[in-house]
C-alpha positions in Angstrom: 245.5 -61.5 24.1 246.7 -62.2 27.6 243.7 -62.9 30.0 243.5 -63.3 34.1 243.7 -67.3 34.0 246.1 -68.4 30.9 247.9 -71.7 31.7 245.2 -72.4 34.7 244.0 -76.1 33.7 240.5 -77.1 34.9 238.6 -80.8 35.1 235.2 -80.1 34.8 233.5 -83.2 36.3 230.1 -81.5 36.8 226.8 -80.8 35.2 223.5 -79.2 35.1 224.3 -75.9 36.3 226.3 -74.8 39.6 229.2 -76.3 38.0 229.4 -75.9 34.6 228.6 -71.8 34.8 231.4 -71.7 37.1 234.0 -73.5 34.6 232.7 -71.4 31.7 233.6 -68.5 33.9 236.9 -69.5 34.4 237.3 -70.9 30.3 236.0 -67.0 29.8 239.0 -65.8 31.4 241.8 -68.0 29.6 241.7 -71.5 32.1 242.0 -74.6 29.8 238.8 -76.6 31.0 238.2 -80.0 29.9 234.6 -81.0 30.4 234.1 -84.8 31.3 231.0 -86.4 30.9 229.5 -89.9 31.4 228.5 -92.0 28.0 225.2 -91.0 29.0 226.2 -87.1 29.3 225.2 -84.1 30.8 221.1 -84.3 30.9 221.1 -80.7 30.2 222.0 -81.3 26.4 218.2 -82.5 26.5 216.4 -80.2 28.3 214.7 -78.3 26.0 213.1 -77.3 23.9 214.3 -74.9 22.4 216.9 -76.9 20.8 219.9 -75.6 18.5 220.4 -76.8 15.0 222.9 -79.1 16.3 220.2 -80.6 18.5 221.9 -79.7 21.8 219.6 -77.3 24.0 219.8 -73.6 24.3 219.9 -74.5 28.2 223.0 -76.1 28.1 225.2 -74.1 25.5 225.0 -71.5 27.4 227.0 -72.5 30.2 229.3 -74.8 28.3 231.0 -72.7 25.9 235.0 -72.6 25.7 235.4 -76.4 27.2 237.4 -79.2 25.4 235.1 -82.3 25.6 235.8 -85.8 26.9 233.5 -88.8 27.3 234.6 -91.2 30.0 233.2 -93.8 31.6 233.9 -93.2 35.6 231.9 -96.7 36.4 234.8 -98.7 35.0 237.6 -99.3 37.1 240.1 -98.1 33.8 238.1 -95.3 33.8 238.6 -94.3 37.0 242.4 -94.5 36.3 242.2 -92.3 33.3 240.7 -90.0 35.8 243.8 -90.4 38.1 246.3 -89.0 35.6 243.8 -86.2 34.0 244.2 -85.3 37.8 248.0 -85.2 38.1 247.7 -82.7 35.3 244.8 -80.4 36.9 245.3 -77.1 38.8 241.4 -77.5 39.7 239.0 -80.1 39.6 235.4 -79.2 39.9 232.6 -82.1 40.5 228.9 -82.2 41.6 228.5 -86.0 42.9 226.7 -87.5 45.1 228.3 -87.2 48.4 230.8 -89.9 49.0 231.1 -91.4 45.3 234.7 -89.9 45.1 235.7 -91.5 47.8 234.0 -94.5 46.9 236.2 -94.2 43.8 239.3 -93.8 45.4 239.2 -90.0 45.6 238.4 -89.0 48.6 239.6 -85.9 50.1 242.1 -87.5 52.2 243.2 -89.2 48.9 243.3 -86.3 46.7 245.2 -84.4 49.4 248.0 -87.3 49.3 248.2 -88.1 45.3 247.9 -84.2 44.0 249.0 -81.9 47.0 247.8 -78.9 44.8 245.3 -79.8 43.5 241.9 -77.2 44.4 239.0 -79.4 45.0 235.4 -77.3 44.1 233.1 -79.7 45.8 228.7 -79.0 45.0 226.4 -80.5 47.0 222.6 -79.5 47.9 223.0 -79.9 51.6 226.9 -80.8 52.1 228.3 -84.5 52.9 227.6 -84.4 57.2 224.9 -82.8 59.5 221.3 -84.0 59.7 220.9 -83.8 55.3 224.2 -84.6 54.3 224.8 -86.7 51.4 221.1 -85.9 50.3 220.5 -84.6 46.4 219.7 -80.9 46.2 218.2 -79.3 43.4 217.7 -75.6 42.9 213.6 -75.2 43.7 213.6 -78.2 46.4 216.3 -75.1 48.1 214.3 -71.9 47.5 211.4 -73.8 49.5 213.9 -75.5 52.5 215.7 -72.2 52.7 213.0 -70.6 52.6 213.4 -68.6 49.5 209.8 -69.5 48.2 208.4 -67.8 50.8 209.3 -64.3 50.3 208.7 -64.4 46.8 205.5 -63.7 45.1 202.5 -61.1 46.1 201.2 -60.5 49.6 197.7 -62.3 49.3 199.5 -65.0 46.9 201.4 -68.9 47.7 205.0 -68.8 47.9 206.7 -68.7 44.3 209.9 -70.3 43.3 212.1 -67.3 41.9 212.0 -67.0 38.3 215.0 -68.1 37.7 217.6 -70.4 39.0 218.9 -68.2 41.4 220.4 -70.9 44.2 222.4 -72.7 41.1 223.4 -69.7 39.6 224.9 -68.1 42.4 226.5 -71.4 43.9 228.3 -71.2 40.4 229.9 -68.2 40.9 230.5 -68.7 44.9 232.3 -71.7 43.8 233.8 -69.6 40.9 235.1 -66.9 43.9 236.1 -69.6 46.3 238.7 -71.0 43.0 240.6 -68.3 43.3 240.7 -67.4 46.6 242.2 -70.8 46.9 244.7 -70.1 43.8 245.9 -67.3 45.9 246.4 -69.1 48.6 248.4 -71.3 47.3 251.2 -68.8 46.0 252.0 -68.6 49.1 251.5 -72.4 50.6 252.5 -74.4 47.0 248.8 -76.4 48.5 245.5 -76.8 47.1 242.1 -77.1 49.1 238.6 -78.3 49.6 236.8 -75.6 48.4 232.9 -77.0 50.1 229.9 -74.9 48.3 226.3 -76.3 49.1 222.9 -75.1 47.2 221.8 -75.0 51.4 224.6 -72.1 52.4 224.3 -70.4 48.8 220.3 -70.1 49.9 220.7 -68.6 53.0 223.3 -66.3 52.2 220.5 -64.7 49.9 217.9 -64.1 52.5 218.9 -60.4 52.9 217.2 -58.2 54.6 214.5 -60.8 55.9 217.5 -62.8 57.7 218.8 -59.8 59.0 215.3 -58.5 60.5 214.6 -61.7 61.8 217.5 -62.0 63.8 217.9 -59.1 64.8 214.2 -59.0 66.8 212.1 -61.6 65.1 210.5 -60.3 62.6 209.0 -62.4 60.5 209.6 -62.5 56.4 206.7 -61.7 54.7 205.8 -61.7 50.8 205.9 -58.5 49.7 205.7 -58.6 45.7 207.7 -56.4 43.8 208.0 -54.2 46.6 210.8 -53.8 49.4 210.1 -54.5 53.2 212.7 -51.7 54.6 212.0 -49.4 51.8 209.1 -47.4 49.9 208.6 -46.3 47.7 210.3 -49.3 45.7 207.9 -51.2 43.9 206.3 -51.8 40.5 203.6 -49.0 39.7 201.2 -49.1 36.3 201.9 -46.4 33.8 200.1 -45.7 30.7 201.9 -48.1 28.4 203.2 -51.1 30.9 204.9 -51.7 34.1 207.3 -49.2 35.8 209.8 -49.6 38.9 210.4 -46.4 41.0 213.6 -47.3 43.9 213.4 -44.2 46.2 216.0 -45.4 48.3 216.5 -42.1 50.1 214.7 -39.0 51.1 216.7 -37.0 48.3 215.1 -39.4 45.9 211.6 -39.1 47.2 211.7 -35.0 47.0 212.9 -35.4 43.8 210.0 -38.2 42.7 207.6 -35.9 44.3 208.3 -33.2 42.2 208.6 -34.7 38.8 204.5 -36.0 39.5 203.7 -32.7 40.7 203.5 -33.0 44.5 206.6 -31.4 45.5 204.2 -30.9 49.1 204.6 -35.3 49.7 208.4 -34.8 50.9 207.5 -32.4 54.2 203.5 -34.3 54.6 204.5 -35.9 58.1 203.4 -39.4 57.0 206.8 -39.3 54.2 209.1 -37.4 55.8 211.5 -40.3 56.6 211.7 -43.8 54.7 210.5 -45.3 58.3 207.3 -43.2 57.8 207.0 -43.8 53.6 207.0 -47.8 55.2 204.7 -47.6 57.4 202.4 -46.0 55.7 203.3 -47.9 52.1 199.7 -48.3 51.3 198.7 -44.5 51.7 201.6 -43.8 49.4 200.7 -46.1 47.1 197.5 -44.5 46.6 198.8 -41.1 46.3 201.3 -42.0 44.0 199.7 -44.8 41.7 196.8 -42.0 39.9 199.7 -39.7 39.1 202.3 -42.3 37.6 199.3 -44.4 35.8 199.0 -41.3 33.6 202.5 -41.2 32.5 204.9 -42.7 29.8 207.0 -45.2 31.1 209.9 -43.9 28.7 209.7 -40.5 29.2 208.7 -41.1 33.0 212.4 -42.9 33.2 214.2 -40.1 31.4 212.8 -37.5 33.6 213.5 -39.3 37.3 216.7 -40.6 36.1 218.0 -37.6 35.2 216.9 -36.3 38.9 218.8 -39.1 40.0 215.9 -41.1 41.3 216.8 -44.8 40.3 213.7 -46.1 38.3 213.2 -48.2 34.9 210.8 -49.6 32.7 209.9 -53.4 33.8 211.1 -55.0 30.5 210.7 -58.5 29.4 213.5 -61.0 28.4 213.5 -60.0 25.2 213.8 -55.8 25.9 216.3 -57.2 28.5 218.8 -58.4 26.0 218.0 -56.0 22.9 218.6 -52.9 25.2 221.2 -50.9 23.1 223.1 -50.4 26.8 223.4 -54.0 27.5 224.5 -54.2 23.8 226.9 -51.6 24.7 228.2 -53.6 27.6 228.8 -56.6 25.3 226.7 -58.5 27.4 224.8 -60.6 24.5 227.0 -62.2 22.0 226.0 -62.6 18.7 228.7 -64.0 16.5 228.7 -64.6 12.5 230.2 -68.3 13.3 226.6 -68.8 14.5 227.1 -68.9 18.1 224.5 -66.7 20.6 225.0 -66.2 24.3 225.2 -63.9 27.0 228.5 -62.1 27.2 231.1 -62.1 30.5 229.8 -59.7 33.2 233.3 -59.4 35.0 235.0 -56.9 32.9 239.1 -56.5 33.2 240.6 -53.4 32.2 244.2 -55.1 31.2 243.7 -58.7 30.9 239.6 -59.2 29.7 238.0 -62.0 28.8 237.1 -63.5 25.6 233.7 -66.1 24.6 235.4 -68.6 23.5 233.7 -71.3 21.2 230.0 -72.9 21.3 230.1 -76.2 23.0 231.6 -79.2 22.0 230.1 -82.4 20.6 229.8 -85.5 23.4 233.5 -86.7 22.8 235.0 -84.4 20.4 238.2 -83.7 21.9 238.2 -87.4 23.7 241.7 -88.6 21.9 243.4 -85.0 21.7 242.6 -85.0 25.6 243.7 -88.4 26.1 247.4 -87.8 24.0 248.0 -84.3 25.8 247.8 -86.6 29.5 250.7 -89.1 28.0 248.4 -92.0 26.0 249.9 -93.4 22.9 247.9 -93.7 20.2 247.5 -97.7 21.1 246.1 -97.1 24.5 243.7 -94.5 23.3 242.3 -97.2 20.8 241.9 -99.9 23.4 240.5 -97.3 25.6 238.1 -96.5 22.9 237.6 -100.0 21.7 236.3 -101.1 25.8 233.4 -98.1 26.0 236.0 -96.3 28.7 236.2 -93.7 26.7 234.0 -92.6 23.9 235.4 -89.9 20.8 232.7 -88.4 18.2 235.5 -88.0 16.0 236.0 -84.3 16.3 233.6 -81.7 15.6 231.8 -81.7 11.6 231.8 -77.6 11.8 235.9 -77.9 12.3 235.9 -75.3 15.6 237.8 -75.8 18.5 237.9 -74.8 22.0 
């Protein structure tokens, strides 16, 4: 089956996370992505538990699935020459280094501009390569608190709370994923490549909606507000009979609407709800009013009746209610295949050209010589290259898959 990025071919020089969910994104939709990691690999493999029966973590086979594998030793000078002609064979090369250790390789921008004119460059760094931080590591919580993420999350009378999940990483990975092919397409037209310059610092600012926008617009400060919304009420969690429920009345529609299906039809015209501005201000009152009659309802059948009145509202499930909901099975969004392999499925759906999950991640290595002869190396030079620790093979993959 024909997908978006067929023929696109990828060097994957990152790890940990930013990177590595953005080249699984693009392996998802057809790019040929070689992974390279260092004889010491990606930490992630490690970071567990849980682990997999293959010992490799549940963290990182989920964001390294559909990659050929390569072990190479970028320290050594031959390694860094094996890198040279991976590149003269790359369409996009994404990395994650410290700032400056390309350069101090030989591949700096400048140089990568000269040697592979269109080549696209992903750069990810925490806090970019100039300014006041540059060159400084970045990790995802060290950015929720500088960006001041961390202090908008968590309850009202509570500390500051690093978001649940790695949000700033996460989100770099599919800026980064975004700014790929708004390069690509850019260079139909030029026949160049680009730096394409994503930090964990820009990605963490960009998600400060709506407390960035109040602020600058006339100071207002951001404030924790727990599960509910500064600009808007009622949207919060409430307590029904049998768990935790969301209600999002977004509009004044919605909040006639929720009014009536708990029996206070009379809330929508009080004057202390008749607009969301007066349902914020007085966000406590409402709370009160509405807490005793929701507390006495069925979270299910509270959803099926506001839902079908259009008011946006949802039982607050837990991971695992998350990914056994038949509709997220509908939307293929957890893969469960009978070769063994589990993840979450591709959330960018194409109508004529879709993606595919393509197979669970490579051993450290596994595809080390096949790499190596597809870039031009005789079967000699891969030996030697072997036999020095440049490069390191596993000798293939014992379950027989392939990328």
């Amino acid at each position: 089956m024909t997908r978006a990025l067929d023929g696109l071919r990828v060097l994957d020089l990152s790890r940990v996370l930013a990177g590595p969910l953005c080249t699984q994104m693009l392996a998802d939709h057809g790019a040929e992505v070689t992974k390279v990691e260092s004889p010491a690999g990606d930490e992630t493999r490690g970071w567990g538990p849980p682990f997999l029966e293959t010992g490799v973590s549940a963290y990182y086979r989920n964001v390294n699935r559909a990659k050929r594998n390569l072990v190479l030793d970028l320290g050594s000078a031959r390694g860094r020459e094996v890198l040279g002609t991976l590149l003269s064979g790359a369409d996009v090369v994404v990395e994650n280094f410290k700032a400056g250790t390309l350069a101090r390789w030989g591949f700096g921008d400048d140089e990568l501009r000269r040697r592979f004119p269109s080549l696209v460059h992903c750069r990810i760094t925490g806090f970019g390569t100039d300014g006041p931080l540059g060159g400084l590591p970045g990790y995802d919580a060290v950015l929720q608190a500088y960006g001041g993420l961390m202090s908008v999350n968590g309850e009202p009378d509570g500390p500051p709370l690093r978001v649940g999940v790695p949000v700033v990483d996460m989100v770099t990975g599919i800026l980064a994923f975004s700014g790929i092919l708004l390069a690509l397409r850019e260079r139909d037209a030029s026949g160049l490549g680009q730096l394409v310059d994503l930090t964990l610092l820009d990605t963490v600012i960009s998600l400060l909606h709506p407390h960035s926008g109040a602020w600058l617009a006339d100071g207002t400060p951001g404030r924790r507000t727990g599960s509910a919304h500064p600009s808007i009420a009622p949207y919060e969690n409430f307590e029904t009979v049998d768990g935790p429920f969301f209600i999002g009345a977004g509009n004044d529609r919605q909040f006639a609407a929720l009014a009536e299906v708990l029996g206070m039809p009379e809330l929508a015209s009080d004057p202390r709800f008749t607009s969301n501005a007066d349902r914020v201000r007085n966000a406590a009152v409402l709370r009160a009013v509405l807490g005793p009659r929701i507390a006495a309802r069925r979270r299910e059948e509270l959803a099926e009746c506001l839902l079908a009145r259009g008011v946006p509202a949802s039982p607050v499930h837990d991971v695992a209610d998350a990914l056994t909901a038949p509709q997220v099975r509908h939307r293929e969004m957890v893969i469960d295949r009978e070769d063994g392999y589990r993840g979450v499925g591709i959330p960018i759906k194409l109508a004529r050209t879709p993606g595919q999950v393509g197979a669970a991640p490579r051993p450290p290595g596994a595809d080390t010589r096949a790499v190596l002869a597809v870039a031009g190396y005789s079967d000699d030079e891969i030996d030697s290259l072997l036999a020095d620790g440049t490069a390191v093979s596993s000798g293939g993959d014992p379950s027989g898959g392939s990328a």
